[in-house]
C-alpha positions in Angstrom: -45.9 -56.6 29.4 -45.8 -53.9 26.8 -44.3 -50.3 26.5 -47.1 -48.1 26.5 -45.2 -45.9 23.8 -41.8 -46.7 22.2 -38.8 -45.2 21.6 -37.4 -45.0 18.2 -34.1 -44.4 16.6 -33.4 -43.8 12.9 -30.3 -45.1 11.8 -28.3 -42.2 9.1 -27.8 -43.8 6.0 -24.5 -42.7 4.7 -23.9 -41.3 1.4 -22.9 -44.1 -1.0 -19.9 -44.0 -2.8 -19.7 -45.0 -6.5 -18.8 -48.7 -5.6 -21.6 -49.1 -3.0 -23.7 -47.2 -5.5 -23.0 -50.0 -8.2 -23.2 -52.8 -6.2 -27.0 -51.7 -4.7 -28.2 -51.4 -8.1 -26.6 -54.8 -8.7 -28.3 -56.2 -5.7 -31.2 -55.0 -6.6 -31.1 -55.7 -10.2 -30.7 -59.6 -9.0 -34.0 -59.9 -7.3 -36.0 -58.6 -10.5 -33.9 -60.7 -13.4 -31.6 -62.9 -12.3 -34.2 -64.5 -9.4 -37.1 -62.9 -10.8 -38.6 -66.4 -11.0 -37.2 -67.7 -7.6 -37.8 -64.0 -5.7 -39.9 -61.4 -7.2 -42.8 -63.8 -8.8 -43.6 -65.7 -5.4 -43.4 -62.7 -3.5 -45.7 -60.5 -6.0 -47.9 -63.7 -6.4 -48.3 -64.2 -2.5 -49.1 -60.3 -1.9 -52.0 -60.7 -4.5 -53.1 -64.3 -4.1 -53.4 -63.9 -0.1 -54.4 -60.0 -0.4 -52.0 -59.4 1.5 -52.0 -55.2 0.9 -54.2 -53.4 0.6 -55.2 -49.6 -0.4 -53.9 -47.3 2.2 -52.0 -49.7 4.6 -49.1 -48.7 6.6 -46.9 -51.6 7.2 -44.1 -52.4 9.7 -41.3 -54.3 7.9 -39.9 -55.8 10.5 -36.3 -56.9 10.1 -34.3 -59.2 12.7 -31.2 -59.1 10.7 -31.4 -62.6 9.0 -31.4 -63.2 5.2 -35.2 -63.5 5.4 -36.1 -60.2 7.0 -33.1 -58.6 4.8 -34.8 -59.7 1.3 -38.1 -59.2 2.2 -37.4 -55.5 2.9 -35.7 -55.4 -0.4 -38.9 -56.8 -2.1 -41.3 -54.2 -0.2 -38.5 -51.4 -1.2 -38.8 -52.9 -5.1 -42.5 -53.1 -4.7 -42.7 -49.3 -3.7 -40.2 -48.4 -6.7 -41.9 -50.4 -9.4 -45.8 -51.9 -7.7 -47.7 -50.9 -6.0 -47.5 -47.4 -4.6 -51.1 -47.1 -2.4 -49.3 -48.4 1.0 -46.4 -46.9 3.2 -43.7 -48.9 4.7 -42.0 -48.6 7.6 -38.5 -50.9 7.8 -38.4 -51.7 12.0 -35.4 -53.4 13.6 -36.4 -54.4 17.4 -33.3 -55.0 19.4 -33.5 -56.8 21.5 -30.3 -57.2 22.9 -27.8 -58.2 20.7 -24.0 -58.9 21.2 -22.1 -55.9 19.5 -21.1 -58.0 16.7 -24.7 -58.8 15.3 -25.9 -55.2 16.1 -22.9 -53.8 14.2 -23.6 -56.4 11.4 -27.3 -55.6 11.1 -26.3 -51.6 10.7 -23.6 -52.4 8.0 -26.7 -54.3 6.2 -29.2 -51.7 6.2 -26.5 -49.0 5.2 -25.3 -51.6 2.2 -28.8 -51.9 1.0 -29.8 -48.6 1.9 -32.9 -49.2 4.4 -33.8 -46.8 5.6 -34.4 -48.4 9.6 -36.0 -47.2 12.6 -34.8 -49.2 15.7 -35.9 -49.5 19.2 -34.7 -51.2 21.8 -35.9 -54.0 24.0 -34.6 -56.7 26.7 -36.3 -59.6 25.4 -32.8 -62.3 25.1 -32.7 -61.2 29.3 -36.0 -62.1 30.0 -36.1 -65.6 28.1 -32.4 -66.4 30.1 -34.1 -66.0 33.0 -34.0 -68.4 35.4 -38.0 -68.6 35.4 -37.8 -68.7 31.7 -35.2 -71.4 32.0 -38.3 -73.5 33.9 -40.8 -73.2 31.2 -40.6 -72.5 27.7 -38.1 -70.1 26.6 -38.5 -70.2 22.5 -42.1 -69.8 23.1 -42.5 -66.7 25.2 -39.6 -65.0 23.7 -41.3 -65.7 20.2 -44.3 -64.1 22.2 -42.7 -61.4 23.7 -40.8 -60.2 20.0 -44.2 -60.4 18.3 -46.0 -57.8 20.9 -43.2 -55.7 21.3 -43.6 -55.8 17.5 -47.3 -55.0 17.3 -46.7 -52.2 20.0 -44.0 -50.6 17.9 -45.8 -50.8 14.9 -48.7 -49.1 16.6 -46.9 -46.0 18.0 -45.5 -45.7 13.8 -49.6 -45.8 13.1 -49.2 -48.8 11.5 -52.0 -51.7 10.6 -49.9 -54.4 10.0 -47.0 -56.1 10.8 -44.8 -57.7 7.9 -43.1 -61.1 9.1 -39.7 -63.0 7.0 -41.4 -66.8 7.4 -40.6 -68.0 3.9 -42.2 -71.5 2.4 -40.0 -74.0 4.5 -41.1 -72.2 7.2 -44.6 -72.8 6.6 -43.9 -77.1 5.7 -41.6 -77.5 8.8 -44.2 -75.6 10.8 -47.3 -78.1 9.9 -44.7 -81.3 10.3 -43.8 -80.2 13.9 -46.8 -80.0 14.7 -47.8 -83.4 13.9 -44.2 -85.0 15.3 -44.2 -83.2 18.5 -47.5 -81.6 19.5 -49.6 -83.8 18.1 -52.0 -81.2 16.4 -52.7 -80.7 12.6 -52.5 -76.7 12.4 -50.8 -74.5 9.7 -49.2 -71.5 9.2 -51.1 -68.4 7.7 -50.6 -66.1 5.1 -51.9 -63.3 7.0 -53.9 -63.1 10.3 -55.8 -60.8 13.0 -54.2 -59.8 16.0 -55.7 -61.4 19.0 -54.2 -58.3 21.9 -54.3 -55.6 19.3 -57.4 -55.2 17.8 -57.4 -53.9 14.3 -53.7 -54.5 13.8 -53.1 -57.8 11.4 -49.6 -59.8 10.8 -48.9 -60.9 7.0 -46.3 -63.6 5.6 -45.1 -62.2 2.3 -42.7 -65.0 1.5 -44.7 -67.8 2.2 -44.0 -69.1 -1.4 -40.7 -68.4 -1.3 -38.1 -71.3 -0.8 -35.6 -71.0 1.3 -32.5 -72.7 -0.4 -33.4 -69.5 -2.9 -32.8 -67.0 -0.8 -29.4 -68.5 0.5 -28.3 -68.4 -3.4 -28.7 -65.0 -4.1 -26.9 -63.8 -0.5 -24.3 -65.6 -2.2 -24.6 -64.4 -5.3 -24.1 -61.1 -3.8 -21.7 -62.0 -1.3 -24.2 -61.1 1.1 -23.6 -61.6 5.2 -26.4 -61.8 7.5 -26.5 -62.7 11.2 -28.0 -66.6 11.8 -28.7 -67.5 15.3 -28.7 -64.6 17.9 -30.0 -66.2 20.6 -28.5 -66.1 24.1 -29.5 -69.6 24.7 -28.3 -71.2 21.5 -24.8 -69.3 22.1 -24.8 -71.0 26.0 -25.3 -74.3 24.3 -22.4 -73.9 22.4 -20.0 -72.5 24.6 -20.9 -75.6 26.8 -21.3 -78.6 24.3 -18.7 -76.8 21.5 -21.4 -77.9 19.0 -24.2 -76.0 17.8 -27.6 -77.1 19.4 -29.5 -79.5 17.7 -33.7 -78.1 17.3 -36.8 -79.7 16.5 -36.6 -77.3 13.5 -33.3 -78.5 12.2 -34.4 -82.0 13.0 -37.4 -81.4 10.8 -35.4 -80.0 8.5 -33.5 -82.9 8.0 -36.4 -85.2 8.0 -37.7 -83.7 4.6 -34.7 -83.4 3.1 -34.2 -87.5 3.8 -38.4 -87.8 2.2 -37.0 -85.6 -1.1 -34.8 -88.0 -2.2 -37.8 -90.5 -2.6 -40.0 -88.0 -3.3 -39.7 -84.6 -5.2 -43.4 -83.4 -4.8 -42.9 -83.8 -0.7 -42.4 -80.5 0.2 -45.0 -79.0 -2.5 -47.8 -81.9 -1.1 -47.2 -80.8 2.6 -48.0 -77.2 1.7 -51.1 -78.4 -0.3 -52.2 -80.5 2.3 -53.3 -77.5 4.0 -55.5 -76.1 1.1 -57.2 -80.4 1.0 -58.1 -80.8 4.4 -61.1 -83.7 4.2 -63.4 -82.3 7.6 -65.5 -86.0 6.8 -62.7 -87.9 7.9 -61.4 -86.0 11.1 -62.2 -87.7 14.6 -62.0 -84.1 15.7 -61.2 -80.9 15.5 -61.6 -77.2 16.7 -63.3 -74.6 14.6 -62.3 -70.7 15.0 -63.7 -70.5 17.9 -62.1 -73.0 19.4 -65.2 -75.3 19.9 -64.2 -79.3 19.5 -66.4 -81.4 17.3 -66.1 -84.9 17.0 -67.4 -87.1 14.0 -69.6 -89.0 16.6 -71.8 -85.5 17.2 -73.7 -86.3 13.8 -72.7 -89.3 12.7 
């Protein structure tokens, strides 16, 4: 299912002029003062709170082009400058297969905030339009599919761990669509062990950062990042000439409707995950994946 070895390309930086100069420092300069608080903190707080690093790691950025990916390279590349200097990273865009206009926007990224990439190619979007695809569950097996092609690549680089953009609302939406529309209580970790590659983990660096801050300080910097690049979201449209309405965005909405009563709503579904009250469960798995139900001791 997975290249046995993969096939990188390094994308030339090119040399920066005084004016792209100036505006990387600025850029960069924005996520240590201006949203220090809303940027830096959460992301310095997660990495320590959640060990997320540790001494001697080599870690796969991995960057799909969105403003997620984009700042979280930006932190690791701030991190390296001014942190914590005991790890390598390695910045990995997986293709695969963009339209020429997100590819070409994704290279003018990288060269504006001077990341230094590795690419490879893959034909992921192809296999989840399939017509077999079409039958089952496309989302799920090409989020499958991007996250081993992700661990291979990240092996061939001799890395132990894979770096992943999912910010706080990520994590909130994540446990409420679970409840909604699988009917399961189950989170989102900070960090976790790879089930098909043994000794390799994944780790969430932004999971305390919000999301509406990351969309301010694009702006701020008049930053453009590719959204959607899915095949299937981009047939939608071309067919309904609106833009596909997901369980995500629906979720989305949902909390943003519970905010207006209630402020704490997004902070109380995260820490629901940290109070979970095993006495009053009917049932539930443990790590293994054993059930237990309340009636086997009660």
């Amino acid at each position: 299912m997975f290249p046995m070895s993969t096939e990188f390309e390094t994308i030339e930086l090119p040399d920066p002029d005084d004016a792209g100069a100036e505006r990387l420092a600025a850029i960069e300069k924005s996520i240590v003062k201006k949203y220090r608080k809303q940027l830096w903190s959460p992301f310095t707080k997660a990495v320590k709170l959640y060990r997320l690093i540790c001494p001697g790691d080599r870690i796969a950025v991995c960057i799909s082009g969105g403003k997620d990916s984009m700042l979280m390279a930006m932190l690791f590349k701030e991190l390296l400058r001014h942190g914590e200097q005991n790890f390598e990273a390695h910045f990995l865009v997986m293709d695969p297969g963009y339209n020429r206009e997100n590819a070409e926007q994704i290279r003018r990224n990288t060269g504006i905030l001077r990341i230094p990439v590795q690419t490879f190619r893959s034909d992921i979007f192809a296999a989840a339009d399939s017509d077999e695809a079409a039958a089952g569950n496309p989302c799920y097996l090409c989020a499958r599919m991007r996250r081993g092609h992700l661990y291979a690549a990240a092996r061939d680089l001799g890395c132990n761990k894979i770096a992943l953009g999912h910010h706080f609302d990520d994590v909130i939406e994540t446990i409420l669509m679970g409840m909604l529309y699988s009917g399961q209580l189950q989170g989102m970790m900070p960090k976790l062990h790879s089930t098909n590659f043994p000794g390799m983990e994944l780790i969430r660096p932004l999971s305390l950062v919000r999301e509406e801050d990351i969309i301010r300080w694009a702006a701020y910097n008049d930053l453009q990042f590719i959204r959607c690049a899915c095949r299937l979201t981009e047939k939608a449209e071309a067919l309904s000439g609106a833009e596909q309405v997901s369980k995500r965005a629906r979720t989305k909405e949902i909390i943003r409707e519970l905010k207006k009563e209630n402020p704490f709503i997004e902070i109380n579904l995260y820490r629901s995950m940290e109070n979970v009250h095993l006495g009053t469960m009917r049932e539930y798995r443990d790590k293994e994946g054993a059930r237990h139900n309340f009636l086997d001791d009660y």
